[in-house]
N, C-alpha and C positions, 0 to 999 in steps of 0.2 A: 554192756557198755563198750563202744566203742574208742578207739585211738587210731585215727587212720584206715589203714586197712586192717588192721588189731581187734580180736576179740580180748577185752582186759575182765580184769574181776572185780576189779575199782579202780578210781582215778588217782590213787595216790601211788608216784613213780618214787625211786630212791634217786635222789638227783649223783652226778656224777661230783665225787670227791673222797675222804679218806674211808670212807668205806665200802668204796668197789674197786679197791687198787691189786686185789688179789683173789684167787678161786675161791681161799676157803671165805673171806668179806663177802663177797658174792653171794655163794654158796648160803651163806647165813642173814644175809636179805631176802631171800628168795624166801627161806623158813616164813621168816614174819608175816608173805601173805599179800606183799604188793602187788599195783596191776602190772609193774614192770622196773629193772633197774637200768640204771646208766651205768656205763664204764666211768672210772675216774680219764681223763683227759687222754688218749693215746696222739703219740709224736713221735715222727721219722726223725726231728731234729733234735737235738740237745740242748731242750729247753727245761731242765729241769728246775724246780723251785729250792727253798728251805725244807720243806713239808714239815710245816709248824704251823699250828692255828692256836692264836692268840685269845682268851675268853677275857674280856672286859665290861666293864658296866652297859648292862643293854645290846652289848654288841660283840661281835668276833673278828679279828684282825688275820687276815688269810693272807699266807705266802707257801701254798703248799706247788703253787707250779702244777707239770705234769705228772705223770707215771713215771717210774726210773723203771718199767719192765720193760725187757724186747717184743719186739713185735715177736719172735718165736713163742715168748709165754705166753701172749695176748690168743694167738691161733691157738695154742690148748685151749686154755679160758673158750673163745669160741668155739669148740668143739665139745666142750664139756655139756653146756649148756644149750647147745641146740635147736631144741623145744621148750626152751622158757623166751621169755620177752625180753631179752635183753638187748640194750640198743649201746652201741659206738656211741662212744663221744670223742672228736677227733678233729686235731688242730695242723695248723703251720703255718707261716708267715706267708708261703705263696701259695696260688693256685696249683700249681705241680704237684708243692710236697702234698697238699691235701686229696688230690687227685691220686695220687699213691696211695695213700692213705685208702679212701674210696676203694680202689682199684684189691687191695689185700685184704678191706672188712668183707667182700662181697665172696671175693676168694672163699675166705672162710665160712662161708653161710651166715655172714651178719646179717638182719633183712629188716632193721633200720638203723639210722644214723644220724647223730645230733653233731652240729657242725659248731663247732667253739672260736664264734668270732667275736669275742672279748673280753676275754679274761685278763685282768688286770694284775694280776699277781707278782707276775713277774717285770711290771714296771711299763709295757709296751704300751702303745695308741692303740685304745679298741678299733678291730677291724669295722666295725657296724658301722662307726661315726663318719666315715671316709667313703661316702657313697658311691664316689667312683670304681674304689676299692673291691667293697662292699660286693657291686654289678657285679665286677671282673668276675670275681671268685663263684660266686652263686651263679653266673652262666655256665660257669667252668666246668664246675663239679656236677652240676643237675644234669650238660651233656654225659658225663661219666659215671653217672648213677644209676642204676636201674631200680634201687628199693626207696624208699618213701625217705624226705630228708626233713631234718626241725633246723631251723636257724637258732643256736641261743645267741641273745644279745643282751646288751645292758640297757636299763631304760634313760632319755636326755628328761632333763627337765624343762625341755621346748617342745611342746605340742607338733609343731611345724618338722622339729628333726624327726620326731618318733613314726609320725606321720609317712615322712619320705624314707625312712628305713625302711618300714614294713611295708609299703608300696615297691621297693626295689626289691623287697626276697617274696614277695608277691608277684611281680613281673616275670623274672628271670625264672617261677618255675617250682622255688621251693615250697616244701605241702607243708609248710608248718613252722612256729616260732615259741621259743620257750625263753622268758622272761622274768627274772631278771639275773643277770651273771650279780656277782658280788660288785660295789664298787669301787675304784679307783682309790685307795688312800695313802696314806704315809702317816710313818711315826717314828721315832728317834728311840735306837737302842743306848743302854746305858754308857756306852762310849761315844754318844752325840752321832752318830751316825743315823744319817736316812735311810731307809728302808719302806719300799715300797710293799704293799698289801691289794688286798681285796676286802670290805668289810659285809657283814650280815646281819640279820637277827630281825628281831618283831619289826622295827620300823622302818625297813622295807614293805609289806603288805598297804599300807595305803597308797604309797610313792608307783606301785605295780596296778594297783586297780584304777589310779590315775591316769596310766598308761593304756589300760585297757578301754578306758572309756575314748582318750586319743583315738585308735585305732579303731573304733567297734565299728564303722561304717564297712572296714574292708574283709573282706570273705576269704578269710585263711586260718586254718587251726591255729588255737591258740593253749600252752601249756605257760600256768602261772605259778610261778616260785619268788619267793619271798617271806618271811616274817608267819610261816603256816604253824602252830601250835596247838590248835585244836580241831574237834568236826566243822566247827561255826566257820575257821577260816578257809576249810575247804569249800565247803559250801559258798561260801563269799565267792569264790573264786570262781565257781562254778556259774553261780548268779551272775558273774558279772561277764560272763563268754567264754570263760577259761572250758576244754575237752577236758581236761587232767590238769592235775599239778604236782613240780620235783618236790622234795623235801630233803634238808640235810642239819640245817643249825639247828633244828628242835632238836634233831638226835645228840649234836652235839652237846646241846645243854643238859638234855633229858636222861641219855644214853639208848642204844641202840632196839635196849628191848621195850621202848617206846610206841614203837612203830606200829605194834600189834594194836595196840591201847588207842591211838589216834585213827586205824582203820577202823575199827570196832566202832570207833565214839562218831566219826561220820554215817558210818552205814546204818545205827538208831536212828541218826539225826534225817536221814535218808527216806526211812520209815517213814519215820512220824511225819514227815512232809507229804508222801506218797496217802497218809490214811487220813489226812485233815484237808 
C-alpha cells in the first residue's frame, strides 16, 4: 500500500495530537503497528494551547494548541526515528515562520510534512478558509520543500468553499490533503468565561465523506480523518477516495492500546473483500 511516495503496511496513520508530543508517545505508536504517525503540531512561535481535551457526550472539546517542545527536542525525536514513517506536522501564522519550519524538518531528515492550516484551538481564523491566504502560503512553502507535503484543513459546509480550497493546495503544487482538522467551538468554563476549542468524535465521519464526495472530481491524495472507530469506517473511507486515514478520538475514548485491535479489525475486513 502505498501513501505518496511511501511504502506503508496499512492505511491507518496516528494523526497528530496528545499522543506524539514526545519520543517515548511516539516510540509507543509505532509498537501498535501503524502505516505511519504524525508529530503533535511543531511551532517556531509561541502558540501554545491549554493541553486539555475535554470528553463530552458524543463528542471532545480540544484546546490542546501546540507542542511546548524546542525544536532542539523535536531534531532528537527526528533522529531517533529515521527509518520509520513519521511525518511533521508543522504550523505558523506566516509563510516565513513555516518555511523555517520546512527548512529545519528537512534539516533533520524529515521526508514528509503535514502543514496545519487550521486548527482552531486556540481561537485563530482557519488558514484554509482565506484563499488568498491559503495560495500565499502553499506557494510559499512547496517552493521551499523538497519532500512530499499534505495540507490538513477543516471541512466548510459549502460545497463551493471546499471545492476552491482543494483546487488552490492543488494548484500551488501540494501532493496531498488530510481532512478534517477538529472544528471551531466554544464553551463557557464555570466562572462564565469563553473559551475557545476544537471539537471531535463519530459525527464528523459523514460531515468528511460529504466533503469527499465535493472534491472527488479533483486528482490529489486524499487522507480522511474523522469520527473512524472501527475496520468498516476505514474502509468507508477508503471507498470513498480517501489513500489512508489519521485517527486520534477513538484512542481517546478507547485508549491507546486500541490501535492494535482497529488495525487488525480492518485488515480481516480487507480480506474478506479481497476473497469475495
Amino acid at each position: 500500500m502505498r501513501l505518496l511516495d511511501w511504502e506503508i503496511d496499512n492505511p491507518i496513520i496516528v494523526s497528530s495530537g496528545p499522543f506524539t508530543n514526545s519520543k517515548s508517545q511516539i516510540d509507543k505508536m509505532f509498537s501498535y503497528g501503524p502505516g505511519a504517525v504524525v508529530t503533535k503540531t511543531i511551532s517556531a512561535e509561541e502558540l501554545i494551547g491549554k493541553h486539555s481535551i475535554i470528553k463530552k457526550s458524543g463528542y471532545f472539546f480540544n484546546r490542546e494548541g501546540y507542542s511546548d517542545r524546542s525544536l532542539e527536542y523535536w531534531e532528537d525525536v527526528f533522529s531517533e526515528f529515521s527509518e520509520k514513517n513519521l511525518i511533521a506536522n508543522i504550523s505558523g501564522t506566516t509563510s516565513s515562520h513555516i518555511c523555517q519550519l520546512v527548512k529545519f524538518c528537512e534539516k533533520c531528515g524529515i521526508k514528509m510534512i503535514e502543514l496545519g492550516l487550521s486548527c482552531p484551538t486556540l481561537g485563530m481564523d482557519p488558514i484554509c478558509t482565506d484563499l488568498g491566504r491559503l495560495e500565499e502560503i502553499c506557494l510559499a512553502v512547496r517552493k521551499r520543500a523538497s519532500v512530499p507535503l499534505i495540507a490538513k484543513i477543516m471541512i466548510s459546509t459549502s460545497k463551493s468553499m471546499n471545492v476552491k480550497m482543494v483546487e488552490v493546495i492543488k494548484k500551488t503544487g501540494i501532493d496531498a490533503i488530510s481532512v478534517t482538522d477538529t472544528l471551531p467551538a466554544l464553551k463557557y468554563n464555570e466562572e462564565g468565561i469563553a473559551q475557545y476549542g476544537g471539537i471531535s468524535g463519530p459525527f464528523l465521519k459523514p460531515m468528511v465523506m460529504k466533503f469527499f464526495q465535493d472534491v472527488e472530481t479533483i486528482d490529489i491524495c486524499k487522507i480522511g480523518i474523522g469520527g473512524i472507530e472501527t475496520g468498516q469506517d476505514v474502509w468507508d473511507y477508503l471507498r470513498s477516495g480517501s489513500s489512508a486515514v489519521e485517527v486520534c478520538s477513538v484512542l481517546l475514548a478507547r485508549g491507546q492500546e486500541y490501535l492494535p485491535y482497529l488495525i487488525n479489525e480492518y485488515q480481516e475486513m480487507e480480506h474478506r473483500n479481497k476473497t469475495t
